[in-house]
N, CA, C and O atoms as a printed pandas DataFrame, in Angstrom:
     atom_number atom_name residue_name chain_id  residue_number  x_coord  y_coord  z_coord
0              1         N          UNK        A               1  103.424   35.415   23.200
1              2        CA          UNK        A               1  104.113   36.391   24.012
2              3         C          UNK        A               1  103.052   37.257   24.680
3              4         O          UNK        A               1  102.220   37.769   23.930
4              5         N          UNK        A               2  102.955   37.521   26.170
5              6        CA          UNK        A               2  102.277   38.178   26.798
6              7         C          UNK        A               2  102.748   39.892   26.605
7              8         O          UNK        A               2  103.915   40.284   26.615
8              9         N          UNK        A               3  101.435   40.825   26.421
9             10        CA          UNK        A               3  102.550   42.158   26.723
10            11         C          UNK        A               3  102.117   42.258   28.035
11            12         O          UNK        A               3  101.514   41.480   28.776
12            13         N          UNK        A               4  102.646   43.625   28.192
13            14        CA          UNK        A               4  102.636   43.640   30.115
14            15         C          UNK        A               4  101.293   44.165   30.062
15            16         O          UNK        A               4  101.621   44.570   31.177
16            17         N          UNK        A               5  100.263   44.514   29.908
17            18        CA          UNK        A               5   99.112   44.381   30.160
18            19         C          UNK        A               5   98.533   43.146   30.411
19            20         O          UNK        A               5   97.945   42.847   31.451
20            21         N          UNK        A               6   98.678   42.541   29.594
21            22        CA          UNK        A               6   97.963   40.771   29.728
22            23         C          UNK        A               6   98.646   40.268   31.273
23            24         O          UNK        A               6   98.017   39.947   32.281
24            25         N          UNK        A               7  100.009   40.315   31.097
25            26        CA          UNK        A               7  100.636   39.679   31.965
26            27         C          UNK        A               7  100.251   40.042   33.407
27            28         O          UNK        A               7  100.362   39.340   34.412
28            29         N          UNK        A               8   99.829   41.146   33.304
29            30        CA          UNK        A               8   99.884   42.060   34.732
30            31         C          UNK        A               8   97.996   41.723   34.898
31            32         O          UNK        A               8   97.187   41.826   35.820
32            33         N          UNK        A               9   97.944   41.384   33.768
33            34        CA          UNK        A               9   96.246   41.206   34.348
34            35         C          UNK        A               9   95.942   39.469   34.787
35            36         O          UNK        A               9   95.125   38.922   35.529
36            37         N          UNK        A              10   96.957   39.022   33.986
37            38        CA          UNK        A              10   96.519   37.487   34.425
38            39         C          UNK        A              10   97.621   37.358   35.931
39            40         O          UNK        A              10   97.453   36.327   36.582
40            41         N          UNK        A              11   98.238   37.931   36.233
41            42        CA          UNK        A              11   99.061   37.948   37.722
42            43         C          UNK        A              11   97.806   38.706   38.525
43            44         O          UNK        A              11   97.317   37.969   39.381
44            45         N          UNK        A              12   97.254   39.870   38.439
45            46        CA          UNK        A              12   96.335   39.716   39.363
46            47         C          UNK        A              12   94.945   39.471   39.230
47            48         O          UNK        A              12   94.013   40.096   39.738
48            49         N          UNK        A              13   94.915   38.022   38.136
49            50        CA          UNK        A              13   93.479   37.445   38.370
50            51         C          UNK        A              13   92.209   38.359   37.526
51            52         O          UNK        A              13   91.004   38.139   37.648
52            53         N          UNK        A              14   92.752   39.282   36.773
53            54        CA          UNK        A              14   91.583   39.963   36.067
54            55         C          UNK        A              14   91.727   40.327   34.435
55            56         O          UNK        A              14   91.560   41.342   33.759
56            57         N          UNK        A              15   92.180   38.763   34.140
57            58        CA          UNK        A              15   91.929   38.928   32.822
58            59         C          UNK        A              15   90.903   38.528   32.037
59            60         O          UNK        A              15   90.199   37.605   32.447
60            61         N          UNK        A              16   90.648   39.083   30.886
61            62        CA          UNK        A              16   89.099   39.163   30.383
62            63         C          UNK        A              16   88.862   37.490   29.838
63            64         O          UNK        A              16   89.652   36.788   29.208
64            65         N          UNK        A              17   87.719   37.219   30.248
65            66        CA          UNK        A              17   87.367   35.910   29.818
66            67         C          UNK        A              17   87.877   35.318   28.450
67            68         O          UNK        A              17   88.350   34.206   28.211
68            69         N          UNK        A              18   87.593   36.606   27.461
69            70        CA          UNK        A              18   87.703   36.176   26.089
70            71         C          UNK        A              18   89.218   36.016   26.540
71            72         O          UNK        A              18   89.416   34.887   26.987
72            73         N          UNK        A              19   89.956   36.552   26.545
73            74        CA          UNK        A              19   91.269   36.828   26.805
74            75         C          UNK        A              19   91.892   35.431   27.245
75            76         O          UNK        A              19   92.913   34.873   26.841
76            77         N          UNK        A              20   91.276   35.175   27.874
77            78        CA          UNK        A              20   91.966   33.904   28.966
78            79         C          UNK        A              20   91.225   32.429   28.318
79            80         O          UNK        A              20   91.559   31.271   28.568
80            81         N          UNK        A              21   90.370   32.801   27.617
81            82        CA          UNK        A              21   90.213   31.199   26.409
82            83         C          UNK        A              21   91.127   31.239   25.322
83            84         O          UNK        A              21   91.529   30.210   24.780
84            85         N          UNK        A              22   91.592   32.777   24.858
85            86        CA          UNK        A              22   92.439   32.555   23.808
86            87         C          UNK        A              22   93.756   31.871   23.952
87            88         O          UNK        A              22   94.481   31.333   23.115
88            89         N          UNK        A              23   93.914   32.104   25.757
89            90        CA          UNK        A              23   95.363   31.929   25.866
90            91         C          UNK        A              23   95.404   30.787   27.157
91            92         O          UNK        A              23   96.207   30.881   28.085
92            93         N          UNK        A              24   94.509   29.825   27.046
93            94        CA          UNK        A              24   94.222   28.701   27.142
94            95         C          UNK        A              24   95.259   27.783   26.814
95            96         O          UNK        A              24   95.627   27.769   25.639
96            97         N          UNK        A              25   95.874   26.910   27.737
97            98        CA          UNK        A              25   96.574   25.883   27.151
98            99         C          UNK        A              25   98.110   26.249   26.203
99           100         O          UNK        A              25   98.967   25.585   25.620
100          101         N          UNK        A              26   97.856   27.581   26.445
101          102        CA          UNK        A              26   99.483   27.866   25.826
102          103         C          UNK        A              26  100.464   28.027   26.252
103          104         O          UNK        A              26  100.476   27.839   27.468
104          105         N          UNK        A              27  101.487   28.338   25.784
105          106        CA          UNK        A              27  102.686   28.103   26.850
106          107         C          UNK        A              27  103.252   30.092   26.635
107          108         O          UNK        A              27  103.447   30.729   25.599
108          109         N          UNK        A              28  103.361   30.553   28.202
109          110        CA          UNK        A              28  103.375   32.098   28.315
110          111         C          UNK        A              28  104.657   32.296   27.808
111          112         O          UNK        A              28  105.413   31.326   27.755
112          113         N          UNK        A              29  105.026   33.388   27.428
113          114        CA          UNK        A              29  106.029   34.048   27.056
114          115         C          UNK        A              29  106.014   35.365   27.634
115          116         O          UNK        A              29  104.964   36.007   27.655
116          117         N          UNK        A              30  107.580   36.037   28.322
117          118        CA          UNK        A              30  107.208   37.098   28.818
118          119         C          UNK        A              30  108.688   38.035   27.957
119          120         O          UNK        A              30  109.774   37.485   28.140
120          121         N          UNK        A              31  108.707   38.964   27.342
121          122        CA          UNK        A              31  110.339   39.557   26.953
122          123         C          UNK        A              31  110.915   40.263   28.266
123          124         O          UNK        A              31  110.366   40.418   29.357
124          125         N          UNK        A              32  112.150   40.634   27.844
125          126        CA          UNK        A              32  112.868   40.981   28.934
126          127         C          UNK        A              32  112.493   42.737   29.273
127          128         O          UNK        A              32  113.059   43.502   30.054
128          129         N          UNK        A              33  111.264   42.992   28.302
129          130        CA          UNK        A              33  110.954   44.344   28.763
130          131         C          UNK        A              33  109.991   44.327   29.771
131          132         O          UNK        A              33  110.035   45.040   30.773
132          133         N          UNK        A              34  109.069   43.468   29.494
133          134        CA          UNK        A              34  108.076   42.978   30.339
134          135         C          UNK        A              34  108.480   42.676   31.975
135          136         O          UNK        A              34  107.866   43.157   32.926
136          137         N          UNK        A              35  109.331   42.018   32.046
137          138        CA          UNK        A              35  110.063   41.539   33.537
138          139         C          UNK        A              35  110.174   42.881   33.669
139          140         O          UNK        A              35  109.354   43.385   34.436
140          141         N          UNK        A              36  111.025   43.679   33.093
141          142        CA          UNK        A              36  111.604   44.885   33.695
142          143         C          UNK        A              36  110.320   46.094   33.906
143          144         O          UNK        A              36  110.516   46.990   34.727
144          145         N          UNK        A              37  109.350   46.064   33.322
145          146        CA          UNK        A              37  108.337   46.749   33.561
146          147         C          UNK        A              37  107.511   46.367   34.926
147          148         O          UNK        A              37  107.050   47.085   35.812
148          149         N          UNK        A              38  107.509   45.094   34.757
149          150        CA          UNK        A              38  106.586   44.279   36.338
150          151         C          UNK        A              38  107.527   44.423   37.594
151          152         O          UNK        A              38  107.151   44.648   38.744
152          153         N          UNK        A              39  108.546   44.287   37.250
153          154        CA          UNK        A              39  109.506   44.082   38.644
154          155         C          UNK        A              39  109.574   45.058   39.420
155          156         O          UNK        A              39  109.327   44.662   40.559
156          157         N          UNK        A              40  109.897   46.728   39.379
157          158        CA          UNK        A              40  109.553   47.395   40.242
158          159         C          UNK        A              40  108.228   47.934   40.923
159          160         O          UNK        A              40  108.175   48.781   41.815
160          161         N          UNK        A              41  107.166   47.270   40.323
161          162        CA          UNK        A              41  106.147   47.628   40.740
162          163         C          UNK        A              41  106.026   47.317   42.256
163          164         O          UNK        A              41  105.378   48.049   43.004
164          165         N          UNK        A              42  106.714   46.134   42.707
165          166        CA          UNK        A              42  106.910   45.339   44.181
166          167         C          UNK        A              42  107.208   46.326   44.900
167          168         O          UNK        A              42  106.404   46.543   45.807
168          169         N          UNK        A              43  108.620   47.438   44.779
169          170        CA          UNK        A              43  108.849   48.023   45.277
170          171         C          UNK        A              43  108.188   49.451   45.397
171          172         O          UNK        A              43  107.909   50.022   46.451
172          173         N          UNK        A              44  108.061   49.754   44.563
173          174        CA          UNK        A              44  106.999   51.336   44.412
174          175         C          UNK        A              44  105.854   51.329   44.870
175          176         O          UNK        A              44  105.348   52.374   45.278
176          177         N          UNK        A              45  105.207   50.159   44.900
177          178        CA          UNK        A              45  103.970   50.076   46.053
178          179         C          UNK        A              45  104.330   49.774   47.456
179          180         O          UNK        A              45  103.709   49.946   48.505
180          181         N          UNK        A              46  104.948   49.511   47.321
181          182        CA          UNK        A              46  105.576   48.784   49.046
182          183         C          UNK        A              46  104.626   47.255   49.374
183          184         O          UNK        A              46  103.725   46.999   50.172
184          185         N          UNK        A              47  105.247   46.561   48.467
185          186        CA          UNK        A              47  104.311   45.090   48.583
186          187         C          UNK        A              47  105.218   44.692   49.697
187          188         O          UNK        A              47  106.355   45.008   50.047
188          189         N          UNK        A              48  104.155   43.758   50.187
189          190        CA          UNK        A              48  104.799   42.925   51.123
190          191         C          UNK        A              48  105.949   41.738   50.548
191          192         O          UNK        A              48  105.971   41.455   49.351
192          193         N          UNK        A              49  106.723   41.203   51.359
193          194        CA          UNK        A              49  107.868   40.201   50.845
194          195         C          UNK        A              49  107.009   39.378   50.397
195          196         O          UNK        A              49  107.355   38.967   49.289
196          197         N          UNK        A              50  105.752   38.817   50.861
197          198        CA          UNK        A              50  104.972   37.382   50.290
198          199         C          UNK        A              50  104.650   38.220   49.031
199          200         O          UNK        A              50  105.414   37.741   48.194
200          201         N          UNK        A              51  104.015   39.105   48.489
201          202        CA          UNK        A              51  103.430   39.306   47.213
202          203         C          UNK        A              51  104.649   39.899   46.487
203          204         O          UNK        A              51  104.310   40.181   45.337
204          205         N          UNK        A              52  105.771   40.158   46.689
205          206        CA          UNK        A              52  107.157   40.528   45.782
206          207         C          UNK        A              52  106.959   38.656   45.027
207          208         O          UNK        A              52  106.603   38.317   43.898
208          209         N          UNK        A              53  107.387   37.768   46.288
209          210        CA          UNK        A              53  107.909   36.855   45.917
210          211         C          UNK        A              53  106.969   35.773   45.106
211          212         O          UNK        A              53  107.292   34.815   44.404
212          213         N          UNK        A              54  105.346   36.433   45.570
213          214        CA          UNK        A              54  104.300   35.753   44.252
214          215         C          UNK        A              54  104.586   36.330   42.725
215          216         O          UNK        A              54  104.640   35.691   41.674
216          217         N          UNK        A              55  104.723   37.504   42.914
217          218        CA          UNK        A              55  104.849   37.899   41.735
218          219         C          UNK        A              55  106.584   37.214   40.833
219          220         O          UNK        A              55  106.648   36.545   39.801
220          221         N          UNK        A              56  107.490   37.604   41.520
221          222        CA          UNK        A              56  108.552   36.897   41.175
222          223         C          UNK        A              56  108.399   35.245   40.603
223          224         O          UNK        A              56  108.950   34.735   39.627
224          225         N          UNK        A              57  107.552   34.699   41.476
225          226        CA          UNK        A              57  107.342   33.623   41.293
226          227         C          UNK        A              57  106.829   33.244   40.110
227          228         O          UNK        A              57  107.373   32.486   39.307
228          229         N          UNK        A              58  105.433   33.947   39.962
229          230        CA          UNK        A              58  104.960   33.673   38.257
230          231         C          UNK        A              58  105.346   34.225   37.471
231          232         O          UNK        A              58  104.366   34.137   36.732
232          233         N          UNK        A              59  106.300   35.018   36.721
233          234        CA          UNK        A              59  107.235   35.779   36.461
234          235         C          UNK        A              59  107.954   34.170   35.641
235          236         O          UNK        A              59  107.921   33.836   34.457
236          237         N          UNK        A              60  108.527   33.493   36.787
237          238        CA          UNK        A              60  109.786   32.706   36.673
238          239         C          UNK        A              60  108.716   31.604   35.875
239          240         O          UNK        A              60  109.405   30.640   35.539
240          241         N          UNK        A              61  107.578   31.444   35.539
241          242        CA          UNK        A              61  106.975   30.377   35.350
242          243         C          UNK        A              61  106.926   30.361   34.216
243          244         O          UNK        A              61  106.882   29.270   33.647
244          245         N          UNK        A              62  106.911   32.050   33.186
245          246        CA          UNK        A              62  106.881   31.603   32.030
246          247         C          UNK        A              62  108.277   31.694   31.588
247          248         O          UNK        A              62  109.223   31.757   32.374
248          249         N          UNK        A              63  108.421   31.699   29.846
249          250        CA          UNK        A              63  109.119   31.604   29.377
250          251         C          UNK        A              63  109.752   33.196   28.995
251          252         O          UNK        A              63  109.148   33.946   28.228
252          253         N          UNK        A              64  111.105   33.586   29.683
253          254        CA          UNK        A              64  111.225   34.787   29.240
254          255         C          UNK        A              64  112.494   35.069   28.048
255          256         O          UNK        A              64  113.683   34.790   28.206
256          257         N          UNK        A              65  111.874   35.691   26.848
257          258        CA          UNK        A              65  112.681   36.015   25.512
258          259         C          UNK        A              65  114.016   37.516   26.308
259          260         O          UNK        A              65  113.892   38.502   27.036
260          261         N          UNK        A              66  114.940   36.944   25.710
261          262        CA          UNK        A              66  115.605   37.700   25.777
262          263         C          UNK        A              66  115.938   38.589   24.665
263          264         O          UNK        A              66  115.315   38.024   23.765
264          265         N          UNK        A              67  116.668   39.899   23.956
265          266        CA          UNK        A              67  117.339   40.698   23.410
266          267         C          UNK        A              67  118.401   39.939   22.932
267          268         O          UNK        A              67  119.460   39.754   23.530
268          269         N          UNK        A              68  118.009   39.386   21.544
269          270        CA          UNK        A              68  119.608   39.106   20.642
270          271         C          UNK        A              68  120.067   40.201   19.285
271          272         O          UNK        A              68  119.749   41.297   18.823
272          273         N          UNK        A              69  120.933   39.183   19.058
273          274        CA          UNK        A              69  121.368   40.830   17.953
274          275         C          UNK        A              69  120.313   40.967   16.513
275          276         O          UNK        A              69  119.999   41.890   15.763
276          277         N          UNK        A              70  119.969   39.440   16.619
277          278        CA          UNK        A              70  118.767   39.348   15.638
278          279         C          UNK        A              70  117.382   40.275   15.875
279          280         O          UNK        A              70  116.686   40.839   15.031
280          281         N          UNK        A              71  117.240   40.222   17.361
281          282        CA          UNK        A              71  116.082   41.075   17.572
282          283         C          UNK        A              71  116.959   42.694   17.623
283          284         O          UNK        A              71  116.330   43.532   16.977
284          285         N          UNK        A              72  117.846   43.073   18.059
285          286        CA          UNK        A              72  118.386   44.471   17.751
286          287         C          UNK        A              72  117.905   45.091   16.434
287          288         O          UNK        A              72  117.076   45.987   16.274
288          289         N          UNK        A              73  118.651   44.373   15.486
289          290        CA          UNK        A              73  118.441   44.201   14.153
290          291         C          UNK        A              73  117.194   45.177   13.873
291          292         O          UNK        A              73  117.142   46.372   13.583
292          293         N          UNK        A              74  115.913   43.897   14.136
293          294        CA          UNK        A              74  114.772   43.910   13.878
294          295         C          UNK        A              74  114.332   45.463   14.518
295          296         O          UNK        A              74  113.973   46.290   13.681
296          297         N          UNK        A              75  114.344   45.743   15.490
297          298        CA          UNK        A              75  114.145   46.682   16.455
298          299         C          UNK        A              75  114.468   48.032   15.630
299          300         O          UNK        A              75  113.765   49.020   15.413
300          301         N          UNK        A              76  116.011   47.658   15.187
301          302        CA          UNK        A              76  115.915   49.306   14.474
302          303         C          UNK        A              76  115.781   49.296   12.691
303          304         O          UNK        A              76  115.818   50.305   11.987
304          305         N          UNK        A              77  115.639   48.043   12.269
305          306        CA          UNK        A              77  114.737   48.331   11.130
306          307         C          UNK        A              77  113.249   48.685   11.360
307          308         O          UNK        A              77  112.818   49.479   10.524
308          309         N          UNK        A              78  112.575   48.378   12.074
309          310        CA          UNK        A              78  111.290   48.829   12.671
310          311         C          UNK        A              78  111.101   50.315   12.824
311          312         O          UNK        A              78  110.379   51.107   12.219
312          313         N          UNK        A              79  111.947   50.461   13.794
313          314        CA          UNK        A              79  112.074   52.088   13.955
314          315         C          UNK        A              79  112.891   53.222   12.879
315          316         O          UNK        A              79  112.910   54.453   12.888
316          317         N          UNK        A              80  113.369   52.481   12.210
317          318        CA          UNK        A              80  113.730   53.434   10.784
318          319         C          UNK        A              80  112.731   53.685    9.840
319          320         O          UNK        A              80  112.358   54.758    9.367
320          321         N          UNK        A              81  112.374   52.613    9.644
321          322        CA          UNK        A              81  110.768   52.094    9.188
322          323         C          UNK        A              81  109.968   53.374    9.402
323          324         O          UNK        A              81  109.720   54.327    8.663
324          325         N          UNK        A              82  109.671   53.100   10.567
325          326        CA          UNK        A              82  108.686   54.011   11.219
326          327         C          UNK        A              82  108.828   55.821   11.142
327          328         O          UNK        A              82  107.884   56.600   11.009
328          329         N          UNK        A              83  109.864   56.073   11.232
329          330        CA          UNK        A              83  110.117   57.192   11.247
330          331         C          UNK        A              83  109.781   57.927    9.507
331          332         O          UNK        A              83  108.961   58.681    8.981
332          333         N          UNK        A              84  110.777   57.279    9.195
333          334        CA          UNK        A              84  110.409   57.107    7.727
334          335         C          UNK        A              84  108.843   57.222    7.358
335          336         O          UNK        A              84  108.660   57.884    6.336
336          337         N          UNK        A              85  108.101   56.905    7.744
337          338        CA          UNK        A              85  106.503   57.025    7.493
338          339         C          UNK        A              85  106.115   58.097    8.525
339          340         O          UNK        A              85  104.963   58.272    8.922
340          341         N          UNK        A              86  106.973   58.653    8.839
341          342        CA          UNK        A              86  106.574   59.561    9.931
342          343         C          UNK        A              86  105.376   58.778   11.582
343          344         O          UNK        A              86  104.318   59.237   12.012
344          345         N          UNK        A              87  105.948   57.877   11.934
345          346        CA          UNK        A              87  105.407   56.890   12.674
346          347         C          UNK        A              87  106.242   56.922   13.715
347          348         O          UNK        A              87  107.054   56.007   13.574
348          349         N          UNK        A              88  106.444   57.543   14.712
349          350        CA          UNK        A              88  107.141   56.551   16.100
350          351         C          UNK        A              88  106.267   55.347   16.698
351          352         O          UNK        A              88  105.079   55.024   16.699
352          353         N          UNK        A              89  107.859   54.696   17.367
353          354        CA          UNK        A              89  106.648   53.553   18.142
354          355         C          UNK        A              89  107.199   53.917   19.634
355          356         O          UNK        A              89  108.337   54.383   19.686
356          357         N          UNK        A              90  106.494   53.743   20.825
357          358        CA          UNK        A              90  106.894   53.889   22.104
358          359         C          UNK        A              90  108.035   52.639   21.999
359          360         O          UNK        A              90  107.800   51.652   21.303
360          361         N          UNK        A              91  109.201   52.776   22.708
361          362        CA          UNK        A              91  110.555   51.777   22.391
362          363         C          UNK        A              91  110.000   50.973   22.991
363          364         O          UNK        A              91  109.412   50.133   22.311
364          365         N          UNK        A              92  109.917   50.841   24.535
365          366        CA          UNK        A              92  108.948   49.376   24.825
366          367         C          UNK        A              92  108.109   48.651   24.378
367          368         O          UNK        A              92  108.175   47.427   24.488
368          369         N          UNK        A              93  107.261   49.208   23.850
369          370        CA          UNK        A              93  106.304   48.219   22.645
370          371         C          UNK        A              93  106.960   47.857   21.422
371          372         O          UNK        A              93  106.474   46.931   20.771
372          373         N          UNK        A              94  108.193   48.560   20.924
373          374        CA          UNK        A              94  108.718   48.383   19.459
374          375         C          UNK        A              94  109.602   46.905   20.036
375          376         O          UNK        A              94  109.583   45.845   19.411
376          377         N          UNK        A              95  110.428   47.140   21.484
377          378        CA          UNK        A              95  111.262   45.875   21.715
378          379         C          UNK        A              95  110.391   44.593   21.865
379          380         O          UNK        A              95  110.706   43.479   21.447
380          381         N          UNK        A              96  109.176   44.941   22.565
381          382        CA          UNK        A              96  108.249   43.946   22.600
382          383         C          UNK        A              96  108.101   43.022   21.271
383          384         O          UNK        A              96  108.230   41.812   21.082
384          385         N          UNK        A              97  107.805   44.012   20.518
385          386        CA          UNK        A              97  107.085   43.638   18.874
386          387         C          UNK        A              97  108.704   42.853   18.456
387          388         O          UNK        A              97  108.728   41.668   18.126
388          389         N          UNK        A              98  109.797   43.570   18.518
389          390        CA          UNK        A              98  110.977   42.975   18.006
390          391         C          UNK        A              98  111.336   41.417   18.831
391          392         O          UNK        A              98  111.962   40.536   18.242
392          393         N          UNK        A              99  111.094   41.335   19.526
393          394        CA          UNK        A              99  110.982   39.728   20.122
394          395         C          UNK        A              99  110.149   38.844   19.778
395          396         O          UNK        A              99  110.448   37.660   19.620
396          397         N          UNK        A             100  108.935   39.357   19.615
397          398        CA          UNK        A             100  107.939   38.603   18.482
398          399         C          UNK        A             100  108.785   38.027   17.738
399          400         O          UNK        A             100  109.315   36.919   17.822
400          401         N          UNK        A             101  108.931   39.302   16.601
401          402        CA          UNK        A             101  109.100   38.899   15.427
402          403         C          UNK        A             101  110.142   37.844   14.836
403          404         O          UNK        A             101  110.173   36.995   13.946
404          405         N          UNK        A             102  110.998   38.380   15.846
405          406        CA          UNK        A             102  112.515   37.338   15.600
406          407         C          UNK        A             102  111.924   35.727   16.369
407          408         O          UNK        A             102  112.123   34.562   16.023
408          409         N          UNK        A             103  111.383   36.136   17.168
409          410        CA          UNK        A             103  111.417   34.787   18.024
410          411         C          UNK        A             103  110.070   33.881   16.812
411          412         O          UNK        A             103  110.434   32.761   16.452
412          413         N          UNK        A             104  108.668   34.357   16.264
413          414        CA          UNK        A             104  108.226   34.148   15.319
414          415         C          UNK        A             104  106.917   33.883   16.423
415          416         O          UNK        A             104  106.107   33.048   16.020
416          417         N          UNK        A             105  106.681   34.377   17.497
417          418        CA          UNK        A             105  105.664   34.307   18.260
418          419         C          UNK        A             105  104.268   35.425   18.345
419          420         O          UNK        A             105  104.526   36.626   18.433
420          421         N          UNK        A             106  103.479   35.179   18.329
421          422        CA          UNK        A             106  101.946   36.249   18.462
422          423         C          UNK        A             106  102.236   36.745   19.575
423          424         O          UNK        A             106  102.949   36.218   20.429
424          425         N          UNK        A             107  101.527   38.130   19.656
425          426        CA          UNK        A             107  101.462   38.729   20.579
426          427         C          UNK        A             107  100.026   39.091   21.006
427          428         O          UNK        A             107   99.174   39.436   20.186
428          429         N          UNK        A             108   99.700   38.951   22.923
429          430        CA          UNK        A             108   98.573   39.098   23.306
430          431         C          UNK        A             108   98.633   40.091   24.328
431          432         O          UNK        A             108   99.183   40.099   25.430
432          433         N          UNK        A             109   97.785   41.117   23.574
433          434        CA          UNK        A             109   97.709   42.239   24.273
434          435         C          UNK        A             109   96.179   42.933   24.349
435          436         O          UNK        A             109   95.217   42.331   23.872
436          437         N          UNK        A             110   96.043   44.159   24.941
437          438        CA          UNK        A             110   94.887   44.575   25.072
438          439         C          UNK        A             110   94.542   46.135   24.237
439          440         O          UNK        A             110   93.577   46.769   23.811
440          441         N          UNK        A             111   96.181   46.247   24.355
441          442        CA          UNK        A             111   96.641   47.495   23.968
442          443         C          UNK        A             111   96.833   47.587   22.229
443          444         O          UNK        A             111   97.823   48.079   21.686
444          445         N          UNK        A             112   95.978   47.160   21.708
445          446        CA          UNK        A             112   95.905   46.951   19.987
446          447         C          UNK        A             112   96.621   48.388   19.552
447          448         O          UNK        A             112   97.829   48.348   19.318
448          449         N          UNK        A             113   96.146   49.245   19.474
449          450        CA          UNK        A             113   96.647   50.619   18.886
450          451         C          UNK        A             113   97.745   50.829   19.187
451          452         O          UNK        A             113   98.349   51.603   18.444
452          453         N          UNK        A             114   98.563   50.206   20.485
453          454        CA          UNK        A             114  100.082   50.365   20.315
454          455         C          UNK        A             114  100.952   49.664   19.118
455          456         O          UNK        A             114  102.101   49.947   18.782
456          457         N          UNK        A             115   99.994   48.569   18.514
457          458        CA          UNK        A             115  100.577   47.427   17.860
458          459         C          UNK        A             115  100.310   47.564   16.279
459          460         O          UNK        A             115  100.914   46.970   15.386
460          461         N          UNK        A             116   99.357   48.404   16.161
461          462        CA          UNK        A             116   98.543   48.246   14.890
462          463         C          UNK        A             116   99.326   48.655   13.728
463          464         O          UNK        A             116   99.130   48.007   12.700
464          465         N          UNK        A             117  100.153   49.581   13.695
465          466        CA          UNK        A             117  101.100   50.025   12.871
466          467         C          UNK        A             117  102.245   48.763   12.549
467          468         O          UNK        A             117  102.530   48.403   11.407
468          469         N          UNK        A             118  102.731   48.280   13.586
469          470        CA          UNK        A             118  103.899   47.200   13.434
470          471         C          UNK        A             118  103.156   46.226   12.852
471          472         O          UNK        A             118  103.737   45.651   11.932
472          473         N          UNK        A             119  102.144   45.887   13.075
473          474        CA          UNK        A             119  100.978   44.469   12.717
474          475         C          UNK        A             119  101.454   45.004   10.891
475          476         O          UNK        A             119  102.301   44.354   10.279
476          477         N          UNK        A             120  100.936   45.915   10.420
477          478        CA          UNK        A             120  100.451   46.036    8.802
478          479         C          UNK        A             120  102.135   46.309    8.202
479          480         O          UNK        A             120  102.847   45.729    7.383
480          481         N          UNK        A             121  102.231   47.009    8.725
481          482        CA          UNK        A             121  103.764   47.227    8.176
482          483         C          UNK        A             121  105.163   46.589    8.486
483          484         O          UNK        A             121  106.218   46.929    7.950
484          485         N          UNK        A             122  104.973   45.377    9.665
485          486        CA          UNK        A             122  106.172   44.288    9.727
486          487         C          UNK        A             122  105.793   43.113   10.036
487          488         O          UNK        A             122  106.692   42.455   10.559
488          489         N          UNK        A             123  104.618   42.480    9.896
489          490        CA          UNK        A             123  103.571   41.457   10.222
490          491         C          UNK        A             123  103.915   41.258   11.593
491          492         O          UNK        A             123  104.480   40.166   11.655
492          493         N          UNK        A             124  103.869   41.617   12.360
493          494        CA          UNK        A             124  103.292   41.365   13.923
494          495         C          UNK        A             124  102.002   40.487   13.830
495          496         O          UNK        A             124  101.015   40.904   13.224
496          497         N          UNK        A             125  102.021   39.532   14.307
497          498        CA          UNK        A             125  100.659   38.927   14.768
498          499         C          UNK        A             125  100.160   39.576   16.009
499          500         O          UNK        A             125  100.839   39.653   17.033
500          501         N          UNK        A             126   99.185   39.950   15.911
501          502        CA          UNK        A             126   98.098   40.441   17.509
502          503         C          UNK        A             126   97.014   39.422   17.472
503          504         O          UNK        A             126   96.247   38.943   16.636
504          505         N          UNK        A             127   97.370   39.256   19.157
505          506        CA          UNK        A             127   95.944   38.668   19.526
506          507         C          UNK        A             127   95.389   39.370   20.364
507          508         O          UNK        A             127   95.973   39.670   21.406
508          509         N          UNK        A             128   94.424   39.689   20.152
509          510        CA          UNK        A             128   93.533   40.494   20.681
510          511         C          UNK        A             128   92.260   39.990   21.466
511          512         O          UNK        A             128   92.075   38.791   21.259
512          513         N          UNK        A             129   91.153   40.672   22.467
513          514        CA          UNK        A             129   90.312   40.071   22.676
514          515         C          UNK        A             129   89.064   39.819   21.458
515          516         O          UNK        A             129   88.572   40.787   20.878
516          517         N          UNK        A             130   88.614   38.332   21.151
517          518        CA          UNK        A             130   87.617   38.180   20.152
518          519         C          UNK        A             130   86.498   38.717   20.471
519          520         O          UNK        A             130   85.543   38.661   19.697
């Protein structure tokens, strides 16, 4: 599973070497927070129709996880969790992490410290740069 950092860096071509051997030959995953995070960016910059519809385009290429009740679930045991330890998680990264987990996929991000808490305390896999 890409988070929207990765994703947004391998859409415009500047993702870190290490980064882009790890995720070599795999097959992308994007959640449905991710789409929704990338998609207005087209408009708030004022992209042109050709770069809306590049971006749309690779977008559609990977595989995008949707929100089931299994990942709900997960989502607010996480965040009960968390609170409980006196821990918030930003909700976009917690839904992120909750699609992982249900779906049973790693996550590749850049943004480790958003993740690091969910990693030890609900096994999140992170991939990180080596």
């Amino acid at each position: 599973m890409l988070d929207t950092d990765v994703a947004s860096l391998i859409f415009r071509e500047r993702l870190p070497s290490s980064m882009a051997a790890r995720l070599a030959g795999k097959t992308w995953c994007l959640t449905f927070v991710t789409v929704g995070e990338m998609t207005p960016w087209a408009t708030l910059r004022d992209w042109s129709r050709r770069n809306q519809a590049a971006l749309e385009a690779w977008m559609s290429r990977c595989i995008m996880v949707n929100a089931s009740w299994e990942t709900a679930q997960t989502w607010g045991r996480m965040s009960a969790s968390g609170r409980r330890r006196g821990r918030t998680h930003p909700i976009n990264d917690a839904w992120i992490a909750a699609c992982c987990l249900t779906e049973g996929l790693p996550l590749a991000t850049l943004n480790t410290k958003d993740y690091d808490d969910l990693a030890v305390n609900h096994g999140l896999t992170v991939l990180a740069m080596a």
